[in-house]
Each structure stands twice: as structure tokens, then as C-alpha cells.
MIDRENDO-540308 format. One record per residue (C-alpha): x, z, y. Coordinates in pm, whole numbers, padded with zeros to 5 digits, always signed. Layout:
N
XZY...
This chain:
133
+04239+07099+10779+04328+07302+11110+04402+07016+11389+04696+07113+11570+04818+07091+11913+05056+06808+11933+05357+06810+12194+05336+06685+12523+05610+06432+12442+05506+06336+12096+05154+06250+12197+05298+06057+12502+05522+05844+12276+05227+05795+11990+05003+05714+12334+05304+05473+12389+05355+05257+12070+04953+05256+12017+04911+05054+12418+05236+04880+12328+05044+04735+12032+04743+04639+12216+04985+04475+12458+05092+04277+12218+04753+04201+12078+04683+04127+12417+04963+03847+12467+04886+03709+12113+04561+03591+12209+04625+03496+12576+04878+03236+12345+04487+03088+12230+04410+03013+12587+04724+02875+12693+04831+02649+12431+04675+02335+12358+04704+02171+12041+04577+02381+11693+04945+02372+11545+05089+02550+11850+04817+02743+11898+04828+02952+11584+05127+03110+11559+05082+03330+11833+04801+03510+11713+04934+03554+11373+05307+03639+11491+05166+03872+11732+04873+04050+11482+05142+04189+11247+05393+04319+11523+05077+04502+11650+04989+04620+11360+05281+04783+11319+05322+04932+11651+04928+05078+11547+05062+05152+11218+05342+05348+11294+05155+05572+11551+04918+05621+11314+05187+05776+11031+05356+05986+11318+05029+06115+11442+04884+06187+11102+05223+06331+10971+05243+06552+11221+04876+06692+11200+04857+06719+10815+05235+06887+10825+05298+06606+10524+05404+06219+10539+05089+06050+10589+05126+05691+10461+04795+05570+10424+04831+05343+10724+05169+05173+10565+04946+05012+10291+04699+04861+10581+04985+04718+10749+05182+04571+10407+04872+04461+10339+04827+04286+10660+05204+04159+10665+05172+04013+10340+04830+03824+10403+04915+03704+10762+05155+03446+10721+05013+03312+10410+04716+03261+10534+04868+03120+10850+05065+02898+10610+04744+02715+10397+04549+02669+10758+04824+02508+10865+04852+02291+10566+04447+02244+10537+04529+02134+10933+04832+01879+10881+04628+01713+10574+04292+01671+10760+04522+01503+11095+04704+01293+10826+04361+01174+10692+04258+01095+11014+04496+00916+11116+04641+01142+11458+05059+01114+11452+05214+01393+11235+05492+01462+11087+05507+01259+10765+05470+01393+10447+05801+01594+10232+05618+01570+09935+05689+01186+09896+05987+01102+09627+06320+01075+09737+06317+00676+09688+06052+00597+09906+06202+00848+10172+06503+00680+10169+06351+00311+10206+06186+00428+10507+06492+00546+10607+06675+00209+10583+06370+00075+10752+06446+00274+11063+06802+00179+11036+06736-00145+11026+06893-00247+10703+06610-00350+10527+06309-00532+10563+05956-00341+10571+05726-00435+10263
């Protein structure tokens, strides 16, 4: 492989969109330090982690693409990958986070997994049109 010289203004824009992502890394996890409760504080980090891991992502293919004179998607698969894993992860540590306050005791949301007729009693209850048990 023969590394070429890359443009002036292509390796200022790949320079660009790879500090761009770290900015946004960098914003993500200032979101750790300024929110205060576990719920709010993760979705910044994983919000933020896949939009700069694209912005990394994307250099990357442009950069690589460019050198090897071929699309270069190697770094698409780390960033699926990562897209893919993020908020599903983000979604069972949320759940793991909701059940553990539920157990004890600190005031959640309730539960949407309750049937519909028990939903709908505590409903009335609120309303006032029936009695609590």
C-alpha cells in the first residue's frame, strides 16, 4: 500500500468531523456531571456515543477511501454495531433501574405492565368515583 498525499481541504474536513466527534463525546459526558438523578443522567452519554461515533466513523471511511483508492467500509460495521447495541443496552439499564426504585420504594412512574382492569380502577380512584380497596 503506497500512502498518499491527501488534499489540503480533504484532510481539513476529515480533521473536522473527527474534533466534531470528540466534541460531542465531550458534551455527552459533561451531561454525567450536570445531571442529577440516574434516569436523566443516562441518556446523554448514550445519545451522544453513537452521534460520535458516527462523526469518527465517517472520517474514518473518507480517510481510508481515499488512501486505499477503494470504499473502505470497515468502520461502518463498528459503528452499526455500536448503533444497534447502544440503545438497547441503554433500554434494559434503564429497566434494571426503574424495577430496583420500584422495589425500593422511591416514587416512579407506575408500572404499564399491569392489566387494563386494575389500570382503570386506579383510574376511577383518582377521579374520585370509586372507593379505594
Amino acid at each position: 500500500m503506497t500512502e498518499q498525499i491527501l488534499p489540503l481541504w480533504l484532510d481539513i474536513f476529515i480533521s473536522a468531523v473527527v474534533v466534531l466527534g470528540a466534541l460531542v463525546a465531550l458534551i455527552g459526558s459533561s451531561g454525567l456531571l450536570r445531571l442529577k438523578t440516574y434516569f436523566e443522567r443516562v441518556h446523554a452519554p448514550s445519545i451522544i456515543a453513537t452521534l460520535a461515533t458516527w462523526c469518527v466513523m465517517h472520517a474514518t471511511v473518507i480517510y481510508f477511501s481515499v488512501q486505499e483508492q477503494k470504499l473502505a467500509i470497515h468502520a461502518l460495521l463498528i459503528a452499526i454495531f455500536i448503533a444497534v447495541t447502544v440503545p438497547v443496552t441503554t433500554i434494559f439499564l434503564m429497566r434494571a433501574a426503574l424495577f430496583r426504585a420500584r422495589r425500593s420504594g422511591e416514587k416512579v412512574p407506575p408500572s404499564l405492565s399491569e392489566n387494563s382492569e386494575s389500570r382503570a380502577q386506579a383510574a376511577a380512584v383518582q377521579c374520585g368515583e370509586m372507593e379505594p380497596d
